[in-house]
BAMAR-125483 format. One line per field, with one value per residue (C-alpha): x, y, z; chain; residue in one letter. Coordinates in nm, 3 decimals. Example, Ala and Ser with C-alpha at 12.3 -4.5 7.8 and 13.67 -1.06 7.14 Angstrom:
BEGIN
c1	[1.230,1.367]
c2	[-0.450,-0.106]
c3	[0.780,0.714]
c	[A,A]
r	[A,S]
//
This chain:
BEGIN
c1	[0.744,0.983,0.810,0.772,0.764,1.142,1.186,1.112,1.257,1.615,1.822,1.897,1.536,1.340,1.512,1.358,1.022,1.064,1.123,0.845,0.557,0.700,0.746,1.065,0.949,0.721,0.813,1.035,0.848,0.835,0.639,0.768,0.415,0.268,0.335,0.698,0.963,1.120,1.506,1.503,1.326,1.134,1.238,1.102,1.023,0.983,0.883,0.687,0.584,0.582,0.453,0.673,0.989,1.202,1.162,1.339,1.272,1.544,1.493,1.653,1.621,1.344,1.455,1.239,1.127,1.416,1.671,1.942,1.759,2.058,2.065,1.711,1.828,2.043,1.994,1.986,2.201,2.256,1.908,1.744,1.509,1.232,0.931,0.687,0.391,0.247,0.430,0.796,1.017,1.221,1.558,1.684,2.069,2.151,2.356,2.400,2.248,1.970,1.876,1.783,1.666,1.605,1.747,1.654,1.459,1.202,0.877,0.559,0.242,-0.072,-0.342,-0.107,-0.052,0.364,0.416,0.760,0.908,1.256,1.370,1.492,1.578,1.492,1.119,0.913,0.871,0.568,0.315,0.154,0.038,-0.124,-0.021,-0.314,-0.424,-0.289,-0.511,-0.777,-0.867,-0.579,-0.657,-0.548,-0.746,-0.425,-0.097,0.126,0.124,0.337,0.464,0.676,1.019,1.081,1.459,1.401,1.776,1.829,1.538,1.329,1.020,0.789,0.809,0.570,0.321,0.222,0.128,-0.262,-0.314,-0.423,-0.579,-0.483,-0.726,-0.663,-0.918,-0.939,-1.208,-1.237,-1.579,-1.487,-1.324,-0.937,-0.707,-0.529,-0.275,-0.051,0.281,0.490,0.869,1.066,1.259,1.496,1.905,1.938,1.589,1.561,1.349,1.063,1.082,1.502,1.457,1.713,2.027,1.968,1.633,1.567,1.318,1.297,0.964,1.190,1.143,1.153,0.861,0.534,0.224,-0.139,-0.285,-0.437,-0.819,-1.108,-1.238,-1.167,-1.030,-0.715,-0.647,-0.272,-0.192,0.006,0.213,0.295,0.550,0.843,1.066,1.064,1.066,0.957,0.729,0.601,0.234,0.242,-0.085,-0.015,-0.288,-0.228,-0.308,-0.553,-0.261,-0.072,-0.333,-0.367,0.018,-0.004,-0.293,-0.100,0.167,0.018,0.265,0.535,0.670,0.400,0.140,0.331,0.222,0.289,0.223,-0.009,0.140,0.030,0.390,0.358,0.668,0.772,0.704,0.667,0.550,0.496,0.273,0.210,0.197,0.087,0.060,0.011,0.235,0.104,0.385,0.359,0.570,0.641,0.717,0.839,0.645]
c2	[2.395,2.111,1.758,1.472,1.200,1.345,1.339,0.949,0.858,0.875,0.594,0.764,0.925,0.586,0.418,0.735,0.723,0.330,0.426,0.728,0.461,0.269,-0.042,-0.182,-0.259,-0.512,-0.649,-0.889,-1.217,-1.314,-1.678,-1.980,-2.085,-2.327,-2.123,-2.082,-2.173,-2.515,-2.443,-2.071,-1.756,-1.563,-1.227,-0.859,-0.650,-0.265,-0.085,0.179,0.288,0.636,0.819,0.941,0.803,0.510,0.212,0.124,-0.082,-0.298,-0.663,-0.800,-1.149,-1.297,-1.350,-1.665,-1.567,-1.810,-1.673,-1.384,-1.081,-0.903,-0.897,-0.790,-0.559,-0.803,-0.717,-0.953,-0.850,-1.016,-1.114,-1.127,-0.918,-0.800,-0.590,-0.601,-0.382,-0.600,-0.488,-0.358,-0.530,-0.360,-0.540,-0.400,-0.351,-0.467,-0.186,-0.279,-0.252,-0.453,-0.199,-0.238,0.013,0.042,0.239,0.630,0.673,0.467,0.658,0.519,0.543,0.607,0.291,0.060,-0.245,-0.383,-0.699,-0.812,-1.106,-1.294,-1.604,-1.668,-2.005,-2.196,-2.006,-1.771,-1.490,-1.233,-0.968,-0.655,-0.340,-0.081,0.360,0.480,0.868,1.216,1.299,1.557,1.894,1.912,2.243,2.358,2.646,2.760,2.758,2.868,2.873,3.027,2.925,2.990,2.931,2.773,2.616,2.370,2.245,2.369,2.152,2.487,2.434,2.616,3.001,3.123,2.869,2.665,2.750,2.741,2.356,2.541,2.295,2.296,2.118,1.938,1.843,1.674,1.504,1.118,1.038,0.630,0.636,0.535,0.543,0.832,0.995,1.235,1.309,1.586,1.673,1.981,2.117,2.320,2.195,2.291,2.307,2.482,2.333,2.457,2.318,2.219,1.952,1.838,1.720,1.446,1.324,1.081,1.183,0.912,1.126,1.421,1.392,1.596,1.434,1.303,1.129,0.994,0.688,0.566,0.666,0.630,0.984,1.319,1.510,1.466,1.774,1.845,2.000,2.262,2.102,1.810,2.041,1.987,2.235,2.634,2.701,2.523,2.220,1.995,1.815,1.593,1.362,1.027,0.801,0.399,0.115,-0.135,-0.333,-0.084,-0.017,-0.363,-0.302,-0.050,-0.179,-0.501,-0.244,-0.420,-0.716,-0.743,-0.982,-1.008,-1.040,-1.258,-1.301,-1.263,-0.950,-0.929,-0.927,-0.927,-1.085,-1.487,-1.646,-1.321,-1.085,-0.704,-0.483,-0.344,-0.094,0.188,0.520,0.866,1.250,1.631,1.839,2.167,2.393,2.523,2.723,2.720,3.075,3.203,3.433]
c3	[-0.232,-0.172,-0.332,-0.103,-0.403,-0.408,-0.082,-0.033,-0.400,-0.278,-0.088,0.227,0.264,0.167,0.469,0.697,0.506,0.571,0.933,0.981,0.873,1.162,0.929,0.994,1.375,1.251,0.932,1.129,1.172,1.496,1.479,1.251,1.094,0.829,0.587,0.671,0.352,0.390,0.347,0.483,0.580,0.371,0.243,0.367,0.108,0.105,-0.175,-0.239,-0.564,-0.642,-0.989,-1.207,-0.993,-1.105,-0.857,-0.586,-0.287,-0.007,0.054,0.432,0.575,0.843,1.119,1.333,1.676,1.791,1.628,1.754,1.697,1.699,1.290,1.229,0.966,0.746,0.428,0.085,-0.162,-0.544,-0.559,-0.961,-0.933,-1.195,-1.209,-1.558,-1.582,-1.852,-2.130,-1.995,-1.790,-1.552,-1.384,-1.088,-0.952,-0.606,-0.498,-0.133,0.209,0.063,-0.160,-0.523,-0.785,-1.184,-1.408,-1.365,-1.722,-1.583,-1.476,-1.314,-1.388,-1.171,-1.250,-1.386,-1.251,-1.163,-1.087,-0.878,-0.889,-0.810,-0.643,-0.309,-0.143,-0.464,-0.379,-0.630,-0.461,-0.595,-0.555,-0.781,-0.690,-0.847,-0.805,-0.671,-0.772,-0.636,-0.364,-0.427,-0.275,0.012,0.218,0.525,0.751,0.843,0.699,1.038,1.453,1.678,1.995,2.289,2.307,2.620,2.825,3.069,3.021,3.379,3.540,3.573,3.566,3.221,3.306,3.057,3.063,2.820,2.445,2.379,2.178,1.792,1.577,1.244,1.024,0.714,0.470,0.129,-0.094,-0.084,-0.244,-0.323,0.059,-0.003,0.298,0.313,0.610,0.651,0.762,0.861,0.794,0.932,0.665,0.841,0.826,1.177,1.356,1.668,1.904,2.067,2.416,2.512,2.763,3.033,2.895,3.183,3.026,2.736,2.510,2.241,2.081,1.983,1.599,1.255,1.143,1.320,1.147,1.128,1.117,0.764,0.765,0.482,0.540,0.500,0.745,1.018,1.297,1.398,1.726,1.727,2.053,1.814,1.613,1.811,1.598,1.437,1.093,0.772,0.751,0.455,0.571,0.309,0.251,0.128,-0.059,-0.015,-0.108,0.164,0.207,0.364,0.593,0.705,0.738,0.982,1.177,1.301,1.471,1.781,1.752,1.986,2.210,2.398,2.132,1.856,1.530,1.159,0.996,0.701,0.372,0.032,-0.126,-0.189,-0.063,0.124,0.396,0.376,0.164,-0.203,-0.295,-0.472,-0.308,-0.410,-0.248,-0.217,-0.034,0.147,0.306,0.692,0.918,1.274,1.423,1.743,1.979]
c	[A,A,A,A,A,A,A,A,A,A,A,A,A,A,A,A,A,A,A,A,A,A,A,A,A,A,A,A,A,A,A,A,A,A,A,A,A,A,A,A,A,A,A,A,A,A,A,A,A,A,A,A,A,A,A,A,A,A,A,A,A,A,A,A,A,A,A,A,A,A,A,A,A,A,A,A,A,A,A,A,A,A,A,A,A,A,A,A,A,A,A,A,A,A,A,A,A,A,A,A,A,A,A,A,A,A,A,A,A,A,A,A,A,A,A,A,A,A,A,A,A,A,A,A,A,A,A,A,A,A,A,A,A,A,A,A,A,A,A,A,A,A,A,A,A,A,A,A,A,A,A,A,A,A,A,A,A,A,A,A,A,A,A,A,A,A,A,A,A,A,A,A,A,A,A,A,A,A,A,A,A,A,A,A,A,A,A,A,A,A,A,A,A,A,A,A,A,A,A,A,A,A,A,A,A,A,A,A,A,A,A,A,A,A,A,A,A,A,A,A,A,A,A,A,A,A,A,A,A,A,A,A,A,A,A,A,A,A,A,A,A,A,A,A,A,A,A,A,A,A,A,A,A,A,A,A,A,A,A,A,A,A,A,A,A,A,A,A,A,A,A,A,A,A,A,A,A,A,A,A,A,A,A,A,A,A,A]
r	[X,X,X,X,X,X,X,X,X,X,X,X,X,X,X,X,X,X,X,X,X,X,X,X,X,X,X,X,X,X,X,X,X,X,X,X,X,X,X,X,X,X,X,X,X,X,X,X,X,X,X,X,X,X,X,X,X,X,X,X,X,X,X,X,X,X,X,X,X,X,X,X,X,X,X,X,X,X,X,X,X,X,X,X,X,X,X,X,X,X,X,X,X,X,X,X,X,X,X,X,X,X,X,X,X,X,X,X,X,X,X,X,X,X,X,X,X,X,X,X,X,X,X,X,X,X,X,X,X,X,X,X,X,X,X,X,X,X,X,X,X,X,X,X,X,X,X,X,X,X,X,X,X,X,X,X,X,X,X,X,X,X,X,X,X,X,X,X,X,X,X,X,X,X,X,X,X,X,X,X,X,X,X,X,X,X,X,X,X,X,X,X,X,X,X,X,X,X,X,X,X,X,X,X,X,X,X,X,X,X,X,X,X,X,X,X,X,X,X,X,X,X,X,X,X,X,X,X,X,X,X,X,X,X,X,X,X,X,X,X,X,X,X,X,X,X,X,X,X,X,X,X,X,X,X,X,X,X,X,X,X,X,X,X,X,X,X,X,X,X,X,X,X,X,X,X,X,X,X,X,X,X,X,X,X,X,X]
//
């Protein structure tokens, strides 16, 4: 069974993880407030902390609600930055695109604090977090659907019908009511999909990987019409950290509802927080 800490610990899949939890949309700031720096925007941070992974996480600039939004995703390179747990002290190496990691013998450790901190702008810039536990008792009812191939690439119209909705249920044990939710990656190199649509349409929700939203109980149902592709799936469960929720919950920002997303980083914007999962496998079939 492929691991998901893995999976996200890389460069090229943190960016994707970055992008599945839909963070990058709104970890822009889009109002210039009182607690704006004097001499500069703050920072973004992303980082999630992972057990038993060395650290990395990718720093980009704010960009004011006034400002071209055309370089949303200019990254900060060269910055000094260090992350202690108390008794080490980890430095990080800027090695572009924002991105900044420590050296690869360093493993983290569930209920220990880690503190960041670096300068930007003549500004301190902050935060700690703590890696929160594996979850506990992740079961699924079943471990595979099947469904109906189906071409609509000509316009037709669905043939077959449509594929009964199968719930598959996920459970796990949450007795002190963290915040848990789950996502789910296709595994395949080159997934077939389930439905072709016409070449003529846009369908921006054709993804590899769907998720939840974060909730404090025990249970989230997947629809089998959410898998979008055959083959091999990881439904990976993810336990975070409040702030992450809070995170996720102000997703209802935009243009027409500006404000400044909750953040836990003094001086800064963003995120960092420790993250931990359990991976079940699952398999998409064809009828």
């Amino acid at each position: 069974m492929k691991s998901y800490i893995n999976y996200i610990s890389s460069k090229k899949n943190l960016f994707a993880f970055v992008m599945a939890t839909a963070l990058l949309g709104f970890l822009i700031a889009c109002e210039e407030d009182s607690n704006f720096i004097q001499g500069g925007a703050k920072p973004i941070v992303e980082a999630y902390l992972v057990a038993g992974k060395p650290i990395s996480l990718i720093v980009k600039k704010e960009i004011a609600y006034n400002e071209d939004t055309s370089n949303t995703q200019t990254p900060i390179n060269g910055l000094d930055i260090k992350i202690s747990d108390g008794t080490n002290t980890y430095a990080l190496t800027s090695v572009g695109e924002g991105l900044y990691k420590s050296d690869t013998n360093v493993k983290l450790k569930v209920g220990v604090t880690y503190n960041l901190s670096f300068v930007y702008n003549g500004n301190p810039v902050t935060a700690s977090t703590i890696i929160p536990t594996k979850p506990v008792g992740f079961t699924t009812d079943i471990t595979s659907i099947a469904r109906t191939k189906l071409n609509l690439s000509s316009g037709g119209g669905f043939g077959g019908g449509v594929d009964e909705n199968v719930n598959v249920n996920l459970t796990w044990s949450n007795p002190t009511s963290d915040y848990h939710f789950v996502v789910v990656d296709n595994l395949e190199v080159s997934p077939v999909l389930i439905i072709t649509l016409p070449t003529t349409t846009n369908f921006s929700d054709l993804t590899r990987r769907f998720r939840s939203q974060p909730v404090q109980g025990t249970t989230t149902i997947l629809r089998s019409q959410q898998f979008q592709y055959f083959g091999k799936h990881n439904i990976v469960l993810l336990k975070v950290n409040p702030d992450y929720a809070a995170l996720y919950n102000s997703t209802g920002s935009t243009s027409q509802n500006i404000s400044t997303p909750p953040s836990t980083i003094t001086n800064g914007l963003g995120i960092f927080t420790g993250v931990n999962a359990d991976t079940l496998a699952f398999t998409v079939k064809q009828k």
